[in-house]
DRENFI-482935 format. One record per residue: x, y, z of N, C-alpha, C in turn. Coordinates in steps of 0.1 Angstrom, whole numbers, padded with zeros to 4 digits, always signed. Layout:
XYZXYZXYZ ...
//
This chain:
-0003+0065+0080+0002+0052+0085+0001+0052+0100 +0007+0066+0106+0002+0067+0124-0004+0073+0124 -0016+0069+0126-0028+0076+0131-0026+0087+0140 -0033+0101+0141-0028+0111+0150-0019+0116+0154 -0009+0114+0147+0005+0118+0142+0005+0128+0138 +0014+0142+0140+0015+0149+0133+0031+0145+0120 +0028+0148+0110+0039+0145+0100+0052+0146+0107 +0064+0155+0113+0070+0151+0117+0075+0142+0126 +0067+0136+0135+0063+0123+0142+0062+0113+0130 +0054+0111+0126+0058+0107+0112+0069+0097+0106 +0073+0117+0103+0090+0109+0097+0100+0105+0106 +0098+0108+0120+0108+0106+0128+0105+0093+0130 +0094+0087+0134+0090+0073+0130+0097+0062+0124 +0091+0068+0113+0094+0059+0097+0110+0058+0099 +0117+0069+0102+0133+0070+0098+0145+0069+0111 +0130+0060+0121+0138+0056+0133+0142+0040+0134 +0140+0034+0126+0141+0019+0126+0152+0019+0114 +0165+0010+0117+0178+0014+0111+0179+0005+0098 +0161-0002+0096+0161-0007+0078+0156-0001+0070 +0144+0006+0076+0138+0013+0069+0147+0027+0065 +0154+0033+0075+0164+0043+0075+0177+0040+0063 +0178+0028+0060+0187+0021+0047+0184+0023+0037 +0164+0016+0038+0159+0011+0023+0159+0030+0019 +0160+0040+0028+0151+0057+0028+0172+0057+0020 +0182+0057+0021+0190+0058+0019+0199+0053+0004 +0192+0041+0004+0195+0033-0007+0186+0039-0021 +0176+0047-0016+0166+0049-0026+0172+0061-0028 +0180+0069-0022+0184+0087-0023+0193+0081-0033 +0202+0070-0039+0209+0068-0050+0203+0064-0063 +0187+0060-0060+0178+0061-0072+0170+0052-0070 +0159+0054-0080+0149+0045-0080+0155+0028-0081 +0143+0021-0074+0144+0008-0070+0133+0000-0070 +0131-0014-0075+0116-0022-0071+0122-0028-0060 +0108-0035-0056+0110-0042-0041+0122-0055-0040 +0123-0064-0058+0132-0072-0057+0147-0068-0055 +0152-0059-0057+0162-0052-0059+0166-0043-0049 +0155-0042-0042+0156-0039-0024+0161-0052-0016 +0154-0060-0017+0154-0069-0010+0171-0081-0009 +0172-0081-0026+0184-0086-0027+0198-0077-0015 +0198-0065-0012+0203-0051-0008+0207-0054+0007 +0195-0065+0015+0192-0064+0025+0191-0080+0029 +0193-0082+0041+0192-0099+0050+0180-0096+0056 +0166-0093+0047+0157-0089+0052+0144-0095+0043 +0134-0104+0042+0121-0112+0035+0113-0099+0027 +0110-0101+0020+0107-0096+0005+0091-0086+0014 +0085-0095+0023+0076-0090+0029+0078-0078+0033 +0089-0078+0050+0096-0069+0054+0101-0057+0047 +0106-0063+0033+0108-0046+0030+0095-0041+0021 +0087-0048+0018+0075-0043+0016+0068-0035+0025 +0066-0044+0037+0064-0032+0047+0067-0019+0052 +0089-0022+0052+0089-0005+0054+0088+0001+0046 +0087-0001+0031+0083+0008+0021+0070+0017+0026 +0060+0008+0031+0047+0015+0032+0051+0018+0044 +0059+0020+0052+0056+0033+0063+0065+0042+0054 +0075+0037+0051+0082+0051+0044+0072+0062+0036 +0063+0052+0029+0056+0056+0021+0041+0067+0027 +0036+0060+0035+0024+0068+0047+0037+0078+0057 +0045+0079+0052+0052+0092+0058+0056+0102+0051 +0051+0100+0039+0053+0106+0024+0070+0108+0024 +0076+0097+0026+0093+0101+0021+0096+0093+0006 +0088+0084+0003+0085+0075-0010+0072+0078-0016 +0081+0071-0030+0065+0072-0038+0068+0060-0045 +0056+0056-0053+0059+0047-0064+0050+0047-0075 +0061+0041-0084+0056+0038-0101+0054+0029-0104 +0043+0026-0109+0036+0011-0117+0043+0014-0127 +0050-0002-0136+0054+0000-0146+0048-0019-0152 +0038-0017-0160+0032-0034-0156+0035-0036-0144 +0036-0052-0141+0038-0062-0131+0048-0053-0118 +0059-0046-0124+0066-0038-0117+0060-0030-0112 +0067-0024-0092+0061-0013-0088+0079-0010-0083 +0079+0005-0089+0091+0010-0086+0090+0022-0072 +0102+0021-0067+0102+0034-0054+0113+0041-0056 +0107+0055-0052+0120+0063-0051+0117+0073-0042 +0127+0080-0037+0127+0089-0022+0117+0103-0031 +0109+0112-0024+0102+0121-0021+0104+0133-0016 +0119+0142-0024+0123+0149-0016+0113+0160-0004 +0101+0165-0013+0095+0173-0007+0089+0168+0006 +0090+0150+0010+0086+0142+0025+0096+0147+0033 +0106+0155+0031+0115+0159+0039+0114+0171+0049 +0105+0179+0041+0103+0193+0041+0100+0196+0054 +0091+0191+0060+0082+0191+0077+0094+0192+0084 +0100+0180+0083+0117+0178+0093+0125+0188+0094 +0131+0196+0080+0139+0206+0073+0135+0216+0081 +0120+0220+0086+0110+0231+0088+0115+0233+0103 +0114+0224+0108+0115+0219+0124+0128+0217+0130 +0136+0211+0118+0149+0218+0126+0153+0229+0125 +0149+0236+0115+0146+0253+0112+0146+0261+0121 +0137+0256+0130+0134+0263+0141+0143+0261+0150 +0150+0251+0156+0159+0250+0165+0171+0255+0160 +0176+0254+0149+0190+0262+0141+0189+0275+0149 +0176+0282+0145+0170+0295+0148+0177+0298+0166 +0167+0291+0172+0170+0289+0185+0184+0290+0189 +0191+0280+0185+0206+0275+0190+0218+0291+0182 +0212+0295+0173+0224+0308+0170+0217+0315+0178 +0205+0322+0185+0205+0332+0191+0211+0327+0205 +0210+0316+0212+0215+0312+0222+0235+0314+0219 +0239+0312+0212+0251+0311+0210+0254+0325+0209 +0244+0334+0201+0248+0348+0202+0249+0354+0212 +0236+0350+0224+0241+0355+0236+0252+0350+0246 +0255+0338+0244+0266+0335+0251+0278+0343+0241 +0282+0342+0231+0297+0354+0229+0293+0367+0233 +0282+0371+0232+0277+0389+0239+0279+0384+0254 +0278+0377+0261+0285+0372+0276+0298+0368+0281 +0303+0368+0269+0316+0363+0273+0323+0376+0268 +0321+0383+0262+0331+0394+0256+0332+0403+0267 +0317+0403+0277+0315+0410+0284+0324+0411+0296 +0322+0395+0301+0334+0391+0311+0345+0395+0308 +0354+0397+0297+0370+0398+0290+0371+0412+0302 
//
């Protein structure tokens, strides 16, 4: 959906606009079609069609044809990239923290 994006860009994207960040929230309580979104929201049937498909080109949704019906539901594994990457900062922030109590015990 963004072109030359790396996936976490991506999701941070997709999950930075505070309807799309709803419809991504409303769907973590289960699957949903677009009418059933839409009623959810003070938002045109288009519109949430739309953030569906960024949600969706950011792989945090998927959906199911069922006839006429197209159903959405969240994609836990579209999560995974984010999970990965704050992984890394967790990482970062306890060894930072470790060296500040090895600094401060020092001072005592």
């Amino acid at each position: 959906m963004f072109a030359g994006m790396n996936r976490e860009d991506q999701i941070f994207r997709a999950l930075g606009d505070p309807t799309r960040r709803a419809v991504f929230e409303r769907l973590c309580r289960g699957e949903a079609a677009v009418g059933e979104l839409t009623s959810g929201f003070d938002v045109s049937q288009p519109a949430i069609s739309q953030h569906l498909r960024v949600l969706r080109g950011a792989g945090l949704v998927s959906e199911r044809r069922a006839g006429r019906n197209v159903y959405y539901r969240v994609e836990p594994r579209g999560l995974r990239p984010l999970v990965d990457w704050l992984g890394h900062y967790q990482a970062f922030w306890t060894e930072r923290l470790e060296h500040l109590k090895t600094l401060l015990e020092e001072l005592r």
